[in-house]
Every structure is written in C-alpha cells, then in structure tokens.
C-alpha positions in Angstrom: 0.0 0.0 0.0 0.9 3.7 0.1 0.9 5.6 3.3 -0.4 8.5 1.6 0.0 12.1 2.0 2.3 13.8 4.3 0.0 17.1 4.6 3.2 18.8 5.3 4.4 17.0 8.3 6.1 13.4 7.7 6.9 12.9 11.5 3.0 13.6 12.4 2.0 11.4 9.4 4.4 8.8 10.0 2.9 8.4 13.6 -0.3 8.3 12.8 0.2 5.4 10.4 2.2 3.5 12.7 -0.5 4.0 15.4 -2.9 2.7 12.7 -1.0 -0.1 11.9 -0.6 -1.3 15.6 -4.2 -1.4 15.9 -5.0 -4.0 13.0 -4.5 -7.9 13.8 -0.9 -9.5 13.7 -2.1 -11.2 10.5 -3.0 -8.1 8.4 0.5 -6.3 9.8 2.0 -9.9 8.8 0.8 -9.2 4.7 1.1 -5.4 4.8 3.8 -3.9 2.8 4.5 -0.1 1.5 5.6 1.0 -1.5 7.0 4.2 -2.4 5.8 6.9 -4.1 6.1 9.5 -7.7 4.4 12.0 -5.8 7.6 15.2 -4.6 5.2 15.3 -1.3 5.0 11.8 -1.1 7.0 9.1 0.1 10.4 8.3 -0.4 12.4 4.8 0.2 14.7 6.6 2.8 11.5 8.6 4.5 9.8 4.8 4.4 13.0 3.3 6.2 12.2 5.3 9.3 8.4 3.6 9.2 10.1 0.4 8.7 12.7 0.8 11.6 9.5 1.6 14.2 7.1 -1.6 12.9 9.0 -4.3 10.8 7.2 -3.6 7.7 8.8 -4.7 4.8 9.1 -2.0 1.5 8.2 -2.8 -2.0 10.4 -0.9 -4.2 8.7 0.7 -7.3 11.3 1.4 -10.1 8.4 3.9 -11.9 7.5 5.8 -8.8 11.2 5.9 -7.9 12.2 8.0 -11.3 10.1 10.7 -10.3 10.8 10.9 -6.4 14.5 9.6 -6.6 16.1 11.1 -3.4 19.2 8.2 -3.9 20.6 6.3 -6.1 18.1 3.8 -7.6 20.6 0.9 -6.4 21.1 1.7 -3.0 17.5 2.6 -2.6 16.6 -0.5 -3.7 18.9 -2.5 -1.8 17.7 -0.3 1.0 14.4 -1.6 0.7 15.3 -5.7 -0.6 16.9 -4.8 3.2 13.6 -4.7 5.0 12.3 -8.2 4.1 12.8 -11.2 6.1 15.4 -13.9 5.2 13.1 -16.5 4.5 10.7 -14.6 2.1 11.8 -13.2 -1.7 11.5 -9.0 -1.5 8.9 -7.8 -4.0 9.3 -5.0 -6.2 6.9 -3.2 -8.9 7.9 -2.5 -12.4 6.2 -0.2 -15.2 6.6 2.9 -17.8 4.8 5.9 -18.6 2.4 6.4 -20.9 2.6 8.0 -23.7 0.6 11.1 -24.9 0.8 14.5 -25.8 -2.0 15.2 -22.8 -0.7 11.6 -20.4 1.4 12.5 -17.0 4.4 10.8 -17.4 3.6 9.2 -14.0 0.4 7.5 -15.6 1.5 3.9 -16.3 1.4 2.4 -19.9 -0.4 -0.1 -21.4 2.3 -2.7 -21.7 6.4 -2.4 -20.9 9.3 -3.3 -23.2 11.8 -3.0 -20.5 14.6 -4.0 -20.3 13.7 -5.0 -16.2 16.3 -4.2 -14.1 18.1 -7.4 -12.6 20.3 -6.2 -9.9 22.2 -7.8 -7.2 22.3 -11.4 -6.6 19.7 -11.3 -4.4 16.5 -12.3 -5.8 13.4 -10.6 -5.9 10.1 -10.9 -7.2 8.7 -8.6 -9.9 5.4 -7.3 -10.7 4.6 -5.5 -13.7 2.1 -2.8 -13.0 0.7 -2.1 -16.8 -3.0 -1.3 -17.5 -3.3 -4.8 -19.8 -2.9 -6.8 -16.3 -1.9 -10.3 -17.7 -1.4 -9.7 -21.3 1.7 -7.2 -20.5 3.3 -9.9 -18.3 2.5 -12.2 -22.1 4.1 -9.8 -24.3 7.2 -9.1 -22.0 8.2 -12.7 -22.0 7.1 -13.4 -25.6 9.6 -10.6 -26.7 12.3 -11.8 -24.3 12.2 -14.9 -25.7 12.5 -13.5 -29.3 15.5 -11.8 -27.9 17.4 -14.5 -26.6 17.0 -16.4 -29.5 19.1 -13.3 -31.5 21.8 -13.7 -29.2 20.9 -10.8 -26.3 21.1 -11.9 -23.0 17.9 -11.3 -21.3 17.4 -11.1 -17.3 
C-alpha cells in the first residue's frame, strides 16, 4: 500500500500510520507492505526506512514511482528496501513505464512495458509489472524476451 499524504508533516504522518497499523491484527501487519511513491510530497524509500525501523514492515520498491521521487541512487535505494524483508521470504518489487501522450502524466503507467527490467544484485526478488493490460503485459514481456534471446541478447 501507500501511506499517503504527508499534509506537510512526515513525523505527524508517520505516527499516525504507525499507530494505525498497531491497531490491526498480527495477521494483516503480517501481509502489509508499502511502497514508495512518484508524488515530490509523497513518500520516499529513505523517509519509508524510518516507518520500517519503528514496525518491521517490509518496502516494495517501485522502479516507476522511484524515477520521479529519486532522493538516492536507484541501487542503494533498492537494496535499501530488498533490506527490510525477512530472510526466508523473496522482496517484491513493482515495475512499469509511462504512458505515452501529448495530454498523459508521465507518471500514468502504460499499457504494456518493453523493459529491459532491471536485474540487480544477486539477491533475488520478485517482480510485478504494474501495466493497465494486467496479464497480457506480463505475455508480451516474456514473448519478446524470448525472441530476444533467441538473436543472441542476453535477457534477465
């Protein structure tokens, strides 16, 4: 999920979504994750850290959002955030692209991706693709991967 807006004050906010999230039932606290966000008043992976230092929850790293609210290096964010997850489950992270259109926020996400997705590290990590054709994005990615590797590119 997002935590949402900041309305100025990311200490005040921050507590009142921790005090929220102590309030719900060990097993909803046990599946909640947050995600940064695109937003410049929204939230950031280091401004997330300090929510994930005060409750354990674990950050999803968005590569989209993170291009238009990149505080840090995309790598050390993201390590930063593949940080917060427990040993014995794989970190999960949200890929997409903008939109294109003469009248589309570049924030919007696109029908389908072309990628390349990043593959960093040698930890693993899960990926979802966050496009507005759901399924068929995922179908298209890997068709076209596979059309690549079979030219010779290596594909992640």
């Amino acid at each position: 999920i997002h935590i949402g807006g900041t309305y100025g004050d990311y200490a005040e906010t921050a507590k009142r979504w921790i005090a929220g999230f102590n309030r719900v039932s060990p097993e909803v606290r046990r599946h909640t994750t947050v995600e940064n966000d695109d937003d410049r008043s929204g939230w950031c992976i280091g401004d997330l850290m300090r929510v994930h230092e005060q409750t354990g929850v674990p950050l999803v790293f968005d590569f989209h959002h993170w291009k238009f609210r990149n505080t840090m290096p995309m790598e050390y964010a993201l390590d930063k955030a593949l940080s917060t997850w427990p040993d014995d489950m794989i970190p999960k992270t949200h890929y997409s692209e903008s939109r294109l259109g003469p009248k589309t926020r570049p924030e919007a996400h696109s029908d389908y991706v072309v990628g390349p997705i990043p593959n960093l590290f040698d930890r693993q990590y899960d990926v979802m693709i966050e496009a507005k054709c759901k399924d068929l994005a995922l179908m298209q990615y890997i068709a076209e991967s596979k059309k690549l590797e079979n030219t010779g590119v290596q594909v992640a």
